[in-house]
C-alpha positions as CSV (number, residue, x, y, z in Angstrom):
1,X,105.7,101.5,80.1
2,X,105.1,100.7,83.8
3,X,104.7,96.7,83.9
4,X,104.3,96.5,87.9
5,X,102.1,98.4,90.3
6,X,104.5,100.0,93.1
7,X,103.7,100.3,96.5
8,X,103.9,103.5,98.4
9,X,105.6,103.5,101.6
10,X,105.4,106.7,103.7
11,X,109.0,107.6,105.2
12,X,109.6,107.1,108.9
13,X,109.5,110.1,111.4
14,X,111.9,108.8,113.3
15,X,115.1,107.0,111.3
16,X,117.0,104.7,112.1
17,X,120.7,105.5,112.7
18,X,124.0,103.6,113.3
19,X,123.8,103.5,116.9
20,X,120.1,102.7,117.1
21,X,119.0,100.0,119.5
22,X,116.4,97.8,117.6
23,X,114.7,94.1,118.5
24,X,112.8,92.0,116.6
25,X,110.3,89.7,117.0
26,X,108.0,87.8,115.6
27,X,107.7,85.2,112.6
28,X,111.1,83.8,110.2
29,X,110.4,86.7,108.3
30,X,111.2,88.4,111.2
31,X,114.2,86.5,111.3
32,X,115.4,87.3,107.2
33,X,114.9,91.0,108.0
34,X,116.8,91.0,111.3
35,X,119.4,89.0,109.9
36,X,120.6,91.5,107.4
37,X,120.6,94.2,109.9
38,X,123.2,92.4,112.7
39,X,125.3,91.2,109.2
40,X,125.0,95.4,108.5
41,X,126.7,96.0,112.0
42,X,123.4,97.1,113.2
43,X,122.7,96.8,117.4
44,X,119.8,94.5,116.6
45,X,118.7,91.4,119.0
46,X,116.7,89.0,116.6
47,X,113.8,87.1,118.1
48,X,115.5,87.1,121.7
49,X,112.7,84.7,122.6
50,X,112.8,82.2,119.3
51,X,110.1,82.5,116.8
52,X,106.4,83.2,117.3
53,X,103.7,83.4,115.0
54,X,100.7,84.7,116.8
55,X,99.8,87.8,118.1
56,X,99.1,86.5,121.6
57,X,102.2,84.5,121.8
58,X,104.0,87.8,120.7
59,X,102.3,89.7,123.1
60,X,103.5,87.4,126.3
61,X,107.5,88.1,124.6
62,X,106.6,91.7,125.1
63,X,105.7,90.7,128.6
64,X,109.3,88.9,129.1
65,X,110.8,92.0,127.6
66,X,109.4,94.2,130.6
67,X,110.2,91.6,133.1
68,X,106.4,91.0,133.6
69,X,106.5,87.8,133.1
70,X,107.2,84.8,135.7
71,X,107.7,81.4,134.4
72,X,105.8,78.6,136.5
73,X,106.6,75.0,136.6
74,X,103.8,74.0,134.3
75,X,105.0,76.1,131.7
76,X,107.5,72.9,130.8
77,X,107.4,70.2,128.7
78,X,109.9,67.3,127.9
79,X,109.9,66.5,124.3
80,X,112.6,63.9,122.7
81,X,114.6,63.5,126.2
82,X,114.5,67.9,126.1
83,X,112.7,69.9,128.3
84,X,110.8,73.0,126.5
85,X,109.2,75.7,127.3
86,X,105.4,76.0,126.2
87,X,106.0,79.8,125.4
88,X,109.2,79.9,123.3
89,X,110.2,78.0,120.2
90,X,112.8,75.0,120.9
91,X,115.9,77.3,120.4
92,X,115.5,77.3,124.6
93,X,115.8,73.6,125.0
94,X,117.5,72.0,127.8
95,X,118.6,68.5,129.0
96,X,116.7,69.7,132.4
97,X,113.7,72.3,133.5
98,X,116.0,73.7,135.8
99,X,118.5,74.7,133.1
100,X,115.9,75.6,130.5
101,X,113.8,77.9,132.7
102,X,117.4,79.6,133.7
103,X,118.1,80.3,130.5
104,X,114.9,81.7,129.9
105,X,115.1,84.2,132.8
106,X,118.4,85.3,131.7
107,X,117.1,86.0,128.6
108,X,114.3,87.8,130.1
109,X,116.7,90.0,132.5
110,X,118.9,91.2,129.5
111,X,116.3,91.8,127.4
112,X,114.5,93.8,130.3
113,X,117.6,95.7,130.6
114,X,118.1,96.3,126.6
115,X,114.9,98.2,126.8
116,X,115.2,100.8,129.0
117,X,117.6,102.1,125.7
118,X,115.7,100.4,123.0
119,X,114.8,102.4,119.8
120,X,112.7,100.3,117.8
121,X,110.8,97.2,118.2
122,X,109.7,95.5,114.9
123,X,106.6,93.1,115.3
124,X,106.1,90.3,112.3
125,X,103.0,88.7,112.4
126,X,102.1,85.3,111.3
127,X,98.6,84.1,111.6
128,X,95.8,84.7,113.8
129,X,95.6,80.7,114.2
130,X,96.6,79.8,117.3
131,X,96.7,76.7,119.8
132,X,95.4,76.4,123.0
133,X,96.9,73.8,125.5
134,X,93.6,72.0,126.9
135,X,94.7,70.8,130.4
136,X,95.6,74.2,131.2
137,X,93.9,76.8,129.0
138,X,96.7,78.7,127.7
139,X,97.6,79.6,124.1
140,X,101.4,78.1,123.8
141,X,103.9,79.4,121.6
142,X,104.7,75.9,119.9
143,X,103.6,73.0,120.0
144,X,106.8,71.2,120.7
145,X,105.9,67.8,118.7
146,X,102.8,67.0,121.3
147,X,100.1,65.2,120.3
148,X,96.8,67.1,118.2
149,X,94.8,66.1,120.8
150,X,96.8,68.1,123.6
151,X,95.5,71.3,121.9
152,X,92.6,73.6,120.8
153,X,93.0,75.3,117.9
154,X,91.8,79.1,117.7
155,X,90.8,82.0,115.6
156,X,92.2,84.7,117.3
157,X,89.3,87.7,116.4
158,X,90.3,91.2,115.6
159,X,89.3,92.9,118.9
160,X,91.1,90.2,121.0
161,X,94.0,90.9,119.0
162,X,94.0,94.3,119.4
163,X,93.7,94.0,123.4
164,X,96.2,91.6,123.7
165,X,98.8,94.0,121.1
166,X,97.4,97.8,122.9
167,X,98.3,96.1,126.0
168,X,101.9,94.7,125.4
169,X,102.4,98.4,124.5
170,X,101.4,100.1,127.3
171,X,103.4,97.8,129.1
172,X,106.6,98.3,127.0
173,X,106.1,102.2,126.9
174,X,106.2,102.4,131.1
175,X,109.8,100.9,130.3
176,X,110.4,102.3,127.5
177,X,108.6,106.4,126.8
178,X,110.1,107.1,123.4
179,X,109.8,103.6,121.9
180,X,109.0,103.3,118.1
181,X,107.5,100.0,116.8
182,X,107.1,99.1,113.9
183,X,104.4,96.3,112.4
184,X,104.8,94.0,109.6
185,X,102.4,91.3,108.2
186,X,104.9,87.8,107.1
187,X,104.0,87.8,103.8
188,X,104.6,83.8,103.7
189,X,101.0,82.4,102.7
190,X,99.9,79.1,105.3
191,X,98.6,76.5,102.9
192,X,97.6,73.9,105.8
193,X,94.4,76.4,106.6
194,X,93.7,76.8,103.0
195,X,94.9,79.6,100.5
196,X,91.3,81.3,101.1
197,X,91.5,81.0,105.4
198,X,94.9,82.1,104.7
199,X,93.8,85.4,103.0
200,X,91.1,85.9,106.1
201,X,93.7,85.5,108.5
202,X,96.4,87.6,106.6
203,X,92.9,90.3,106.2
204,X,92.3,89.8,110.6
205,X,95.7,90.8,110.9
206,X,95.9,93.8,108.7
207,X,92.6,94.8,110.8
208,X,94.1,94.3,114.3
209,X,97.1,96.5,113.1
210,X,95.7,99.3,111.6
211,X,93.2,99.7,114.9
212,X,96.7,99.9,116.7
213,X,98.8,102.3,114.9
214,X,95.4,104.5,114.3
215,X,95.2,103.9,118.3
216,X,99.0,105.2,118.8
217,X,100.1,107.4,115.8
218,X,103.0,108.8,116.2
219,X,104.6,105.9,118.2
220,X,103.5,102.5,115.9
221,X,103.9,102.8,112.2
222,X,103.2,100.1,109.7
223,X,105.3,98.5,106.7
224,X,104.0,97.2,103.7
225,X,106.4,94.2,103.1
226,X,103.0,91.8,103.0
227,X,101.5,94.0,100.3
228,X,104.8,94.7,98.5
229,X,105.1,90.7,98.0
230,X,101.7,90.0,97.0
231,X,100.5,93.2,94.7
232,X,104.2,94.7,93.6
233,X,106.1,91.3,93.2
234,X,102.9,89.3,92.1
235,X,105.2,86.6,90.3
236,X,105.8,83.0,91.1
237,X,109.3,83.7,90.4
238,X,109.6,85.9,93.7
239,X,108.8,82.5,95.9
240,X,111.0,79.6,96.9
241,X,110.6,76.3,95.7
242,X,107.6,75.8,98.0
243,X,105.6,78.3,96.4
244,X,104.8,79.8,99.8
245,X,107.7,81.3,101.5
246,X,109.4,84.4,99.6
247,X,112.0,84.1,97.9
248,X,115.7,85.4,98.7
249,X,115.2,87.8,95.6
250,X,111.9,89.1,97.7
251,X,113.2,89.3,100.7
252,X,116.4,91.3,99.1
253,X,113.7,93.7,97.3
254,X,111.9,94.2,100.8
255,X,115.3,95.1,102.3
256,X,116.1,97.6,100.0
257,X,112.8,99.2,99.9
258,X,113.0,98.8,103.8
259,X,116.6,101.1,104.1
260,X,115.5,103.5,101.7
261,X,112.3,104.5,104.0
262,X,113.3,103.7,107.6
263,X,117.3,104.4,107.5
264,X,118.9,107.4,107.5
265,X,121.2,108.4,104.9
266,X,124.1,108.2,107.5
267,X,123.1,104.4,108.4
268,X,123.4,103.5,104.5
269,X,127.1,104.5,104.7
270,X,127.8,103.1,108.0
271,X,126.4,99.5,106.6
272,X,128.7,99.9,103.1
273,X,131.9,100.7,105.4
274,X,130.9,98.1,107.4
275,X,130.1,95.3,105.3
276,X,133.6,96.3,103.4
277,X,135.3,95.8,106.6
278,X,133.7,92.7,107.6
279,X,134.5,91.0,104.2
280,X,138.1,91.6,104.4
281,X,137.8,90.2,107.9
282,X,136.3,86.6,106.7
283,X,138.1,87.2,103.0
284,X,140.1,83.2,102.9
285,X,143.6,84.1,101.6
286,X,145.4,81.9,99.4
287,X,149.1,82.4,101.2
288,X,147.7,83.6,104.7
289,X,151.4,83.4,106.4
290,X,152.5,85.9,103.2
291,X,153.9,89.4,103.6
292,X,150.7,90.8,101.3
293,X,148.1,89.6,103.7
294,X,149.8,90.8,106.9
295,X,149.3,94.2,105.6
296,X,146.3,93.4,104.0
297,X,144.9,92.2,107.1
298,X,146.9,95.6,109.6
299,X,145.3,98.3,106.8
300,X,141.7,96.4,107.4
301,X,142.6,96.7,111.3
302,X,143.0,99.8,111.2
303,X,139.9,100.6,108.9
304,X,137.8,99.3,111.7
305,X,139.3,101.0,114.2
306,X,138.2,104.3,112.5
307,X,134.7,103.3,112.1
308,X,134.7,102.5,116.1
309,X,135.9,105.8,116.9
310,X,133.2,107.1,115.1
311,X,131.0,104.8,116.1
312,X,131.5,103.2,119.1
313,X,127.9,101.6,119.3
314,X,130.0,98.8,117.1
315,X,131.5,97.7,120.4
316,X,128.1,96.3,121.6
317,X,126.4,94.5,118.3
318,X,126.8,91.1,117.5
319,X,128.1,91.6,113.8
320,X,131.6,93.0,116.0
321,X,131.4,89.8,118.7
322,X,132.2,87.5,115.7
323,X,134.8,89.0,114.2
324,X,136.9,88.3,118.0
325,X,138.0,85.0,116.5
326,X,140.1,87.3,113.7
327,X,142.0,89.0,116.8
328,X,140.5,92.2,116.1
């Protein structure tokens, strides 16, 4: 007997192989997903702008990604002796504007860069609910620990999303022709609205996304992991302790149903010789100065040099960067 109902995910046109360029943005379930793919060995640049939530919010990253995007001196905000930007999550934070608004636009230019050769894009959505800074109209991308009465909230409506989301894409596709992106819904359930205003919003988002991939078939796709958690895994024992946020088990189940859609049988393999590798890399030996591990540690070497000369796209993601401190 079947005792769960299984969501049916239609396989990707285009894959995703070991030497694919992917980005992700959007919520921390962005964030869980993108994880797992740079701890694969995958080329993968995880929120390169800090988390965001809101369509609108994600839309202006899209904006920094092209390079569209200028950064004005009211855009700032000093909170606890830091100095934030209105736009980005605190991950940008600076003792100064100056430095914080550099870092920003350094961000901005490698990322502007990155996607002239990008492959995918994944977009995680949050919530429609957004905030709106009052002296100065715009909707900000945190709230940086301001007072309530600094902001407006919003209901961001379908059709606003959609024009906000059609035109981050037409803006990434002058840069970018051949660009895939891929949409997701966070399945993670925001209890300060309300469980039903968190369906509705969850229900304006599903809307606004739909419109766009019908809008651009072919180039957007969407993937279930929203209705995986809440019809397949339907079980309290698939959330953390806040009973809100997926659990690790979920998020492991979403992986694997993500891999067997969207990567390529090639890209399964690549991850298992990586993730072999990488463990013997950061494997803590009891007798490191022994004879054993030298050649323990010269056969893994050597392992990895093979999987570089078959794929040297290793060179450039960040899994290979942290692996410099075991004088690879």
């Amino acid at each position: 007997m079947d005792f769960r109902t299984e969501i049916k995910i239609e396989s990707f046109d285009t894959l995703i192989y070991p030497g694919s360029k992917i980005n992700m943005i959007g919520s921390c379930f962005a964030n869980h997903i993108g994880n797992r793919m740079e701890h694969s060995g995958l080329d993968v640049h995880v929120n390169p702008f800090g988390v965001l939530y809101n369509p609108e919010s994600i839309a202006t990253a899209c904006r920094m990604m092209t390079g569209n995007f200028t950064f004005e001196s009211d855009g700032f905000v000093e909170s606890e002796g830091l100095w934030n930007s209105w736009f980005n999550d605190s991950s940008f934070a600076a003792p100064d504007v100056v430095t914080c608004k550099r870092n920003l636009e350094q961000a901005c230019c490698s990322e502007t860069e990155r996607l002239k050769h990008l492959d995918f894009l994944f977009i995680t959505l949050g919530t429609n609910r957004c905030y709106a800074l009052k002296e100065k109209g715009f909707i900000v991308g945190n709230c940086h620990k301001q007072p309530a009465q600094m902001f407006e909230e919003k209901k961001l409506t379908v059709s606003q999303m959609v024009v906000s989301l059609q035109q981050a894409m037409d803006d990434l596709w002058c840069h970018a022709p051949s660009l895939r992106v891929v949409f997701t819904v966070s399945p993670y359930r925001y209890a300060k609205y309300g469980f039903h205003e968190s369906q509705l919003s969850k229900a304006a988002l599903l809307l606004a996304v739909d419109e766009i991939c019908s809008r651009n078939e072919g180039r957007c796709v969407y993937f279930p992991a929203y209705e995986i958690v809440m019809d397949e895994l339907r079980d309290y024992r698939f959330y953390a302790d806040d009973m809100l946020h997926p659990s690790e088990m979920a998020v492991n189940y979403i992986w694997e149903r993500f891999t067997e859609k969207c990567f390529a049988k090639e890209t399964l393999n690549y991850m298992k010789e990586w993730e072999r590798i990488e463990k013997s890399f950061t494997h803590r030996p009891l007798h490191p100065a022994s004879e054993a591990y030298e050649l323990f540690m010269k056969s893994t070497r050597m392992k990895l040099r093979e999987l570089v000369d078959r794929y040297p796209a290793i060179l450039n993601t960040p899994a290979y960067a942290k692996l410099k401190d075991y004088k690879i």
